[in-house]
C-alpha positions in Angstrom: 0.0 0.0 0.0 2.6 2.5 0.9 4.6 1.4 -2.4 1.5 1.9 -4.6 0.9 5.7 -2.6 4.8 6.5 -3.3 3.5 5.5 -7.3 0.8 8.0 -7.3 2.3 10.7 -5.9 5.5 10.2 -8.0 3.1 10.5 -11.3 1.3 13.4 -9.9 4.1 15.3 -9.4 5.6 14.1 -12.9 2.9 15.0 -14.8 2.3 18.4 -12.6 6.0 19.2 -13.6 6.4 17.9 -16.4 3.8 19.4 -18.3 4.9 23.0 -19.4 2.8 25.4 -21.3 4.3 25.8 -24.6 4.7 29.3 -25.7 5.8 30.2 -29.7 7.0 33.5 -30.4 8.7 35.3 -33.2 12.3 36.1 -31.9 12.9 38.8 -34.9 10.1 40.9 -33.6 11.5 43.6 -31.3 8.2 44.2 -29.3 7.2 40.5 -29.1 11.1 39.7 -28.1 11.0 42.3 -25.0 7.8 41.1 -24.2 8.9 37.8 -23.9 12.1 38.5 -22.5 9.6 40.0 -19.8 7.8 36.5 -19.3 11.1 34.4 -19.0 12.2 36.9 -16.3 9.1 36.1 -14.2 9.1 32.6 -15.1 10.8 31.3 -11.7 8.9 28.4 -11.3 9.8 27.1 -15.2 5.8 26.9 -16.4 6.9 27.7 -19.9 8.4 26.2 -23.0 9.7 29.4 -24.9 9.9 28.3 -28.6 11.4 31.1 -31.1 9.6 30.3 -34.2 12.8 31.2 -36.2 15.3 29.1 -34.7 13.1 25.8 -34.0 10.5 25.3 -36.7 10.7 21.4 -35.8 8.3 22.0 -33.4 6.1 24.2 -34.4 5.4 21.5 -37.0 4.9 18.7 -34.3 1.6 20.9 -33.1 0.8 21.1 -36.9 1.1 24.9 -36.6 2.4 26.9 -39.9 5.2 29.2 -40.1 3.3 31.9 -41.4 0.6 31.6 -39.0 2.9 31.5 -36.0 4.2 34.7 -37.4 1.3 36.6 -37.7 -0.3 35.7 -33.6 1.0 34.3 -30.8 0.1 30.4 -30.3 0.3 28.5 -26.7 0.5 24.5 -26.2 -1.7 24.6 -23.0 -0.7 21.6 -20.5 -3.9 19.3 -22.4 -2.1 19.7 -25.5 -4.5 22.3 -27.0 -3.4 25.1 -29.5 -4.5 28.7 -27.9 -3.8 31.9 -29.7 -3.8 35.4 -29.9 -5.4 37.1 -26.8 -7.0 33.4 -25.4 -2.6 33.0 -25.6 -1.6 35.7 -23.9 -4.6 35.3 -21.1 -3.4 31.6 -20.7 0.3 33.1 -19.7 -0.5 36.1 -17.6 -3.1 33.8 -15.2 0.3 32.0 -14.6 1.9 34.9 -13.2 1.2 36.6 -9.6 0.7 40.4 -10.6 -1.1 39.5 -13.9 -3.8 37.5 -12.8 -5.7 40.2 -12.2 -5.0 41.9 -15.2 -6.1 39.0 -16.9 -9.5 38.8 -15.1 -10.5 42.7 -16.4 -9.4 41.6 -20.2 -11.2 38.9 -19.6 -14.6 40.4 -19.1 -16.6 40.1 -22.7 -16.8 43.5 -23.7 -13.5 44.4 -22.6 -11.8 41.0 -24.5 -13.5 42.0 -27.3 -11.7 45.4 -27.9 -8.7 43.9 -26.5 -9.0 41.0 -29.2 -9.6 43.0 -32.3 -7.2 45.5 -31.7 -4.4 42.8 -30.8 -5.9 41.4 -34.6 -5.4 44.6 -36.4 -2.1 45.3 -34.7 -1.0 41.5 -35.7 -2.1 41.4 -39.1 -0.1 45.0 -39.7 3.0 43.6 -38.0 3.2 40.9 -39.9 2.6 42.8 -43.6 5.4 44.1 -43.2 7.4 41.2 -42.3 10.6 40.9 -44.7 10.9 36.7 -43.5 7.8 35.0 -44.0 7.6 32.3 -46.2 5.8 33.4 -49.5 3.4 30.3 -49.6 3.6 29.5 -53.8 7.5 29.4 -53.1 7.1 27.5 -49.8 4.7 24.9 -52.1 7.4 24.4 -54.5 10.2 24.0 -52.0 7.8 21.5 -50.2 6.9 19.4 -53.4 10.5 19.0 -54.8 11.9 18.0 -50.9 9.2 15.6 -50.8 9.8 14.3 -54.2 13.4 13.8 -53.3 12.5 12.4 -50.2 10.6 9.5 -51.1 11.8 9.0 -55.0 14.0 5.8 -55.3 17.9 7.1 -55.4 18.9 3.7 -56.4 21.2 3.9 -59.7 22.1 0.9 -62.2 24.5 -0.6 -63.7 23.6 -1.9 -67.3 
C-alpha cells in the first residue's frame, strides 16, 4: 500500500511538472522579443516552454502549426495539449503569473476582450505585412513538393 501511494504521488508530481505550457514567439520581432524576454524573467517556477519560431521550426510542426501563422499571432500549447492563440494565448500566460492574474480577469470580461482582441488582430495582421521573413506560400509549395519528391523518390542507380 505504501509502495503503490509513493507511485501516485511520484506520477502526480511528474505529470504536474512535467507538463509545461508551450509558448511560440517570433524572436525577430522587437516588441514581441521584450515582451517575452519580460515573461522568461518572471518565469521562476519554469511553467513555460519558450519556442522562437525562427530558430526551431521542428516544433512548431509537431503541433501542426504553420510558419506563417505563427508569425502573424502568438500560439500557446496549454498543459492538455490544446493550440490557444492570440489574446486566449496571452490570457493563458499572464493567469500563470502573480501580478497578472488580475489583469487577466478585467481583459477577460466580454466586452473588454473583445476590444482587446480586435485590436491585438489589427495590430498582428499590420505587423506581420510588413514582415521581410515570412515564407511566401507559392514558393514554400514548390520548396515543399521538390523536398518531398526527393524524399521518397528511389535514389537507387544501375549498372547496365
Amino acid at each position: 500500500m505504501y509502495n503503490l501511494r509513493l507511485y501516485v504521488l511520484y506520477l502526480c508530481t511528474k505529470y504536474y511538472y512535467m507538463r509545461k505550457i508551450f509558448v511560440f514567439f517570433d524572436g525577430q520581432c522587437g516588441v514581441c522579443a521584450k515582451e517575452i524576454n519580460y515573461y522568461q524573467k518572471k518565469d521562476k517556477n519554469s511553467y513555460f516552454e519558450w519556442v522562437d519560431v525562427n530558430s526551431d521550426k521542428d516544433k512548431l510542426e509537431t503541433y501542426g502549426i504553420s510558419y506563417n501563422e505563427s508569425l502573424k499571432i502568438l500560439h500557446v500549447i496549454d498543459r492538455e495539449g490544446r493550440i490557444v492563440t492570440g489574446i486566449e494565448a496571452f490570457l493563458l500566460i499572464w493567469k500563470e503569473f502573480k501580478y497578472w492574474k488580475t489583469f487577466a480577469k478585467i481583459i477577460n470580461l466580454k466586452p473588454v476582450k473583445y476590444l482587446v482582441n480586435e485590436i491585438y488582430q489589427v495590430w498582428a495582421e499590420k505587423r506581420y505585412e510588413k514582415l521581410k521573413y515570412k515564407c511566401d506560400s507559392r514558393s514554400w509549395f514548390f520548396y515543399y513538393k521538390l523536398f518531398n519528391f526527393l524524399k521518397y523518390s528511389n535514389h537507387t542507380s544501375y549498372n547496365y
